[in-house]
N, C-alpha and C positions, 0 to 999 in steps of 0.2 A: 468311500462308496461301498454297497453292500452288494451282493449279490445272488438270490434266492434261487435254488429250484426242490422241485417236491416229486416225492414218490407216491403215488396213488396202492389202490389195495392191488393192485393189478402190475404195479410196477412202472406205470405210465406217466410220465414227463405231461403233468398238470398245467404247469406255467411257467414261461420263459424266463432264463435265467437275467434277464432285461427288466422284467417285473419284480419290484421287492412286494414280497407278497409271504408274510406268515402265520403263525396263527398263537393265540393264550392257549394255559392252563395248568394246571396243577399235574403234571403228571413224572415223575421221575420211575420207573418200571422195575429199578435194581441193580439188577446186576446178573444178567445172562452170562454163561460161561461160553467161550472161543472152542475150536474145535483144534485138533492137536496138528491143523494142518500149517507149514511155516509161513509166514508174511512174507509176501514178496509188493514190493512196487508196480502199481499197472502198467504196462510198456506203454511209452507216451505220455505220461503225467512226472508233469517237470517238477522242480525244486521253486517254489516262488523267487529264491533270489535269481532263478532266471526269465520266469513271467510276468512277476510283481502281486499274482494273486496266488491267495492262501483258500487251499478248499477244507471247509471245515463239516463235520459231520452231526449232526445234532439233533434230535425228537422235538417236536412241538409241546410246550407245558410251560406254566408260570417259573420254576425255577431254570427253564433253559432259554427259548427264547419265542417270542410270540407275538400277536400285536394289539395296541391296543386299541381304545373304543376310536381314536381317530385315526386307526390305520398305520399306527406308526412302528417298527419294530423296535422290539426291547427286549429284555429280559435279562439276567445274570449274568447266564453263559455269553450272550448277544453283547452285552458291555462289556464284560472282559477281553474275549475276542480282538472286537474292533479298537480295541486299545491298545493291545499286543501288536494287533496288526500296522499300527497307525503309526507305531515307535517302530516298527520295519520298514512303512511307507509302501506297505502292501492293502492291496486292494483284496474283500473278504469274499468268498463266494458259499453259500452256504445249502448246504445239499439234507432237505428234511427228512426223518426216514420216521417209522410208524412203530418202534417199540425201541429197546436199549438192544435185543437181539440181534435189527438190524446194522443199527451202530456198531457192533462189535465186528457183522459181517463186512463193512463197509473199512474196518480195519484188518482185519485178515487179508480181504484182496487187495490193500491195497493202493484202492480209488481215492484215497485221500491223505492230506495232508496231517490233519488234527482232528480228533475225536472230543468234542464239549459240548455234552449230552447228560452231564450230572453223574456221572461213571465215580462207582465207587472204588479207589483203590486196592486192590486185593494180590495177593501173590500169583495166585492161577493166571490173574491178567498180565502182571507183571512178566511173568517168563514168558508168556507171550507178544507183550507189545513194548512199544519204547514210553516207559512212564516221563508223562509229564509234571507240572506242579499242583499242588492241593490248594484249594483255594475257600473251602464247606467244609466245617465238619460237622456231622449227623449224629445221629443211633436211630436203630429199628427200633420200633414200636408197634405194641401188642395193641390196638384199638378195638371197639366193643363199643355197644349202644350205651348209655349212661344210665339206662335201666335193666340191662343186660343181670339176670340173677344164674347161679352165682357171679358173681363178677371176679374175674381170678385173677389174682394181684402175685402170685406166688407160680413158674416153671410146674410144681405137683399140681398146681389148679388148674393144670389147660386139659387134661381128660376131660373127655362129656362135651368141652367147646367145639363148636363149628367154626372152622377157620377155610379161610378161601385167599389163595394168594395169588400173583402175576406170574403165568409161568415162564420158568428159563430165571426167574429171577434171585437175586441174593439172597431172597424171605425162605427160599424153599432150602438153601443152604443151611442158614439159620435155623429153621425148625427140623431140620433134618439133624443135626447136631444135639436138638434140645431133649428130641426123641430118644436120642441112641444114652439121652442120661435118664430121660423118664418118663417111662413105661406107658403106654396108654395115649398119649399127642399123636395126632390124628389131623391130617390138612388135605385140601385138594388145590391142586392148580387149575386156574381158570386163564386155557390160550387167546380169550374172547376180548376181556375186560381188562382194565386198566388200572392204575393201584386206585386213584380217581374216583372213578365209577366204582369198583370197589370197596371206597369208604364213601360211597353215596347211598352203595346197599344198605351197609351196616347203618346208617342213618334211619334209613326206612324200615329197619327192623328187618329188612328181610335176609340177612346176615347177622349171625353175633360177632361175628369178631375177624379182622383182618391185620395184615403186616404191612407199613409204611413207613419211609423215614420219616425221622422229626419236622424238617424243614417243610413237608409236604403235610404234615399233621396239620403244624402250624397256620400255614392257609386257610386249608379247607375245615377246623372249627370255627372259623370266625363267619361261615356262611352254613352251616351243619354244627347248631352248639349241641347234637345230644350227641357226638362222638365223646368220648371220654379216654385218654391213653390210660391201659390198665397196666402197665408196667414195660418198662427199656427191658429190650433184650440182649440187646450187643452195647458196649462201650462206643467209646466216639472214632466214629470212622472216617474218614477222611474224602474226601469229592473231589476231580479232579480230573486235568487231562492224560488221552495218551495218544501215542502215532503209532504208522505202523513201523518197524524196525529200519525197514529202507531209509525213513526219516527223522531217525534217532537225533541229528541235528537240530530239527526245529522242535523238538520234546526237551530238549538241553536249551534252545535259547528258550522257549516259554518260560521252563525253569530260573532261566537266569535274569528274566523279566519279569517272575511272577514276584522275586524274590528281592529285587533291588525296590531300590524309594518308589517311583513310579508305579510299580507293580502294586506294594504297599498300599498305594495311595488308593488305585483303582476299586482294591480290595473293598477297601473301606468305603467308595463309594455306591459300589454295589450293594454291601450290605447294608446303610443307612436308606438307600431307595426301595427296597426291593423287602427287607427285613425286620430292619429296626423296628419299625412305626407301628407293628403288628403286636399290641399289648398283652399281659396275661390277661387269658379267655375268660370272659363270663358272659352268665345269661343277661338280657337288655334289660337295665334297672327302670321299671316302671317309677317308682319313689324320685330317679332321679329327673325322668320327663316329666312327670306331675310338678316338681319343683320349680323345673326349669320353665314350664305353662306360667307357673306366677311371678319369677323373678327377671326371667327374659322375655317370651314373649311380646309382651305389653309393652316392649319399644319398637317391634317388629312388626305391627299387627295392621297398623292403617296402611305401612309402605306393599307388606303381600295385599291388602283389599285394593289397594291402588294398581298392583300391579293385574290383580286378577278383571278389573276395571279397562284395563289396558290392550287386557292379550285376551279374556275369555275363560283363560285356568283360575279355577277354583284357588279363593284364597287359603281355606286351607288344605288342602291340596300340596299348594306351592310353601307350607308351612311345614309339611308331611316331609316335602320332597328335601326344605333345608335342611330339618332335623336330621336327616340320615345323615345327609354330605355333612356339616359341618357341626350339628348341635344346638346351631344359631351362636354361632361365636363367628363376629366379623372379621376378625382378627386369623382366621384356622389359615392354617398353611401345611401342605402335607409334601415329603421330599423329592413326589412327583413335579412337583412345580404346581399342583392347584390350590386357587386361595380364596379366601374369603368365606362369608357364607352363603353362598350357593356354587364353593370349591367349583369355578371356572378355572379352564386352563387359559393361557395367554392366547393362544389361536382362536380358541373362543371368544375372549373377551373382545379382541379386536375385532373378531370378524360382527362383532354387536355392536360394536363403537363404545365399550365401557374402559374407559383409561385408567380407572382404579379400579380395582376388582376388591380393595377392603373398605371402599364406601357401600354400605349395607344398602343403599337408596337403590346405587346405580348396577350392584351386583343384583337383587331381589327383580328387580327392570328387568337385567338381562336374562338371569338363570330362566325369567318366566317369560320371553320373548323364541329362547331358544325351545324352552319346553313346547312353546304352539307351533312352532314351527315343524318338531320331531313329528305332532301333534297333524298340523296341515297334510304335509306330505304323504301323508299313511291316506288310502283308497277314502273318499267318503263312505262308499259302503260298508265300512265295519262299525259294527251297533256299540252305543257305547252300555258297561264302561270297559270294553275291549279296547276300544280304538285308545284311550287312556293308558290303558294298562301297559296296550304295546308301546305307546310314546316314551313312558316313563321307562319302559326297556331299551328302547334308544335312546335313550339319556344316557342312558348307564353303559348297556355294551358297544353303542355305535350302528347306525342305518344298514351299513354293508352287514355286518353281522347277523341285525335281523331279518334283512331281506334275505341273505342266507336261508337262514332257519324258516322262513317264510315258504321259498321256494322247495326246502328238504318235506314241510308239513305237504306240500301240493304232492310232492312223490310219495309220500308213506300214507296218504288216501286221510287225512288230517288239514280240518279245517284253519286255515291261516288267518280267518279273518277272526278268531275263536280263543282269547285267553286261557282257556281250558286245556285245548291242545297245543297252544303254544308252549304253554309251561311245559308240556313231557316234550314236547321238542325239539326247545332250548336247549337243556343240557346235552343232547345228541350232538353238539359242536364241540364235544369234548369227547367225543368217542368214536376212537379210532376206526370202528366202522361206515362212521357217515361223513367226518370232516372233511376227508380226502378229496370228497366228490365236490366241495362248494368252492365257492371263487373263492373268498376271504379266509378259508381255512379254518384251523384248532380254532374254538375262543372259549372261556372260560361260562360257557354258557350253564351252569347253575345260577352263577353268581345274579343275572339279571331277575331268575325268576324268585330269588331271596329278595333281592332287591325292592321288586316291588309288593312282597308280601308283607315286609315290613312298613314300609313304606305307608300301605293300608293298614296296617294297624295301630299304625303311629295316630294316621289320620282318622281312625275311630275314637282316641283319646281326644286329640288337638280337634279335635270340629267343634267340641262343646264351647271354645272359647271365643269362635265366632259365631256362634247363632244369636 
């Protein structure tokens, strides 16, 4: 059993720690340094082996822990955890905080058990806290627009670049060290932004160049392909937990769990879920959609007219929607557990009545049953192809999510019924200045409005083979 509560911008206890309630995204911050003050234990917070629960400290972002489109928590840090905890037979309680600063604060005082918040190993931390086990290893990376001129592949190239990084974080260690060798490197911190939205800037050209680790590169090009890593600036560094000294204990048994078969094991299933599946980056091969238009579609093509027959969704449309999910291979399975081609997850599929999710017939049914559905529930009053636009973003991030962002668009004076502004106000679920305030929390909301841009572009090639 898991157990959530959240820190608001204000400090304010959002939601009962009775509600599992988190949130997505990409966000790992660094590595903020502790203040030289000693760790002491908060008077009154026990040892789990006498309560049975373990309080753990953690940020919202895809590589720690978050939820996804059906509300469910997950993430890295979120499986490892409850795995540790599970082989204790302790129950997790998990306390959200809004940067890697706070986490660090959140072990100084104290108030917690374990810190697994994507925390980088470092000495400074170390003589400060009771290190745990490493379970990631990274390197920082110099990222840049992919048409960024000159593009500095070379320590002597970063003169003249604009860099902007998270402040309190490891990046500003990092380039603070690069500086004191060559002359001219020049950065600012930004207390506002997140490494995240930070490489969302550089996306948009309106940053050249920012500091991220790998594992968060990783991500965020496969929804952002004109990031480009312009060169590794630290070797591989290591991720991992720490407590605070009071609980040097359970920083020694995590270790000795992280590190036995079990531990092993977990490792490796985190990373196969979470990592693996995420290929070397490229741009979307037109050549290879145009291909796949004459050698796959044309067994797919009367069951989407049938099914657009059925529900009302555009058959290609619902042709658009597979190619993203799966390529139109009936066979795809991804290590989340979704399958098929229209990658249903099992809750889904049952809650449609589709018993096989790799019968292309009864998944193409379903995936376009569920789509009217996301489809219905949305106000009549939104004109199309908004009202579309936003379904197919409930497909992708989940109803609660957008009604989120729906309800954020109403407070920021931003039409909700309005594609336009949805899209700038989607990704504001990923930014620590607005998530705080919604029910459903962090979510990786760029990812929806990539989503259905592709999505649309797909289906400006693929319409020609139904008319």
């Amino acid at each position: 059993m898991t157990r959530v509560t959240h820190r608001s911008l204000t400090h304010k206890l959002l939601n009962s720690a009775s509600v599992t309630v988190s949130v997505l995204a990409l966000m790992m911050a660094g590595c903020s340094q502790p203040s030289s003050e000693t760790t002491a234990a908060t008077p009154g917070l026990k040892s789990p082996e006498e309560t049975g629960v373990l309080q753990v400290a953690t940020r919202n972002g895809s590589t720690t822990y978050y939820l996804d489109r059906h509300e469910n928590p997950i993430g890295p840090e979120f499986s490892l955890v409850e795995k540790f905890a599970e082989s204790k037979g302790w129950t997790v309680e998990w306390t959200m905080h809004e940067s890697t600063a706070e986490v660090l604060e959140a072990l100084e005082s104290g108030n917690t058990h374990l810190a697994a918040a994507g925390l980088t190993h470092l000495p400074s931390r170390t003589e400060k806290f009771a290190r745990g086990p490493a379970h990631t290893e990274i390197t920082q990376q110099l990222v840049c627009h992919r048409e960024q001129r000159p593009m500095p592949r070379l320590p002597e190239e970063i003169p003249g670049v604009e860099i902007r990084v998270t402040a309190k974080s490891s990046y500003v260690e990092t380039l603070n060290a690069l500086s004191g060798e060559h002359e001219g490197i020049q950065f600012s911190e930004d207390d506002e932004l997140t490494t995240e939205m930070l490489l969302s800037e550089v996306a948009e050209q309106d940053l050249d160049c920012t500091v991220a680790d790998s594992n968060i590169v990783q991500v965020m090009r496969r929804h952002f392909p004109h990031l480009e890593v312009a060169m590794n600036l630290t070797s591989g560094q290591n991720l991992g937990w720490y407590s605070p000294t009071a609980f040097k204990d359970i920083a020694d048994t995590s270790h000795e769990w992280m590190n036995s078969r079990e531990g092993d094991l977990a490792i490796g299933e985190m990373e196969t879920r979470y990592y693996s599946y995420i290929g070397e980056f490229d741009f979307v091969d037109l050549r290879a959609l145009n291909r796949r238009i004459d050698d796959r579609l044309p067994e797919y093509k009367e069951k989407f007219l049938a099914a657009e027959e059925k529900t009302g969704m555009p058959a290609d449309l619902l042709a658009a929607l597979s190619y993203q999910e799966s390529h139109w291979d009936p066979t795809a399975i991804s290590p989340t557990g979704v399958r098929g081609i229209m990658m249903l997850t099992l809750n889904t599929a049952r809650s449609l009545g589709v018993t096989n999710r790799l019968d292309p017939e009864a998944a193409i049914d379903g995936g376009a049953r569920y789509l009217a559905d996301r489809h219905r529930r949305l106000p009549e009053t939104i004109p199309e192809p908004d009202r579309t636009f936003l379904a197919l973003a409930s497909y992708n991030i989940g109803r609660g999510h957008l009604l989120d962002a729906r309800q954020l668009a109403r407070e920021l004076g931003k039409n909700p019924d309005s594609w336009e502004d949805m899209a700038k106000v989607l990704p504001l679920k990923a930014d620590k200045r607005y998530y705080p305030s919604t029910r459903y929390g962090y979510a990786r909301g760029y990812e929806p409005v990539h989503y259905v841009q592709r999505i649309r572009n797909y289906r400006d090639v693929i319409q020609g083979a139904f008319e």
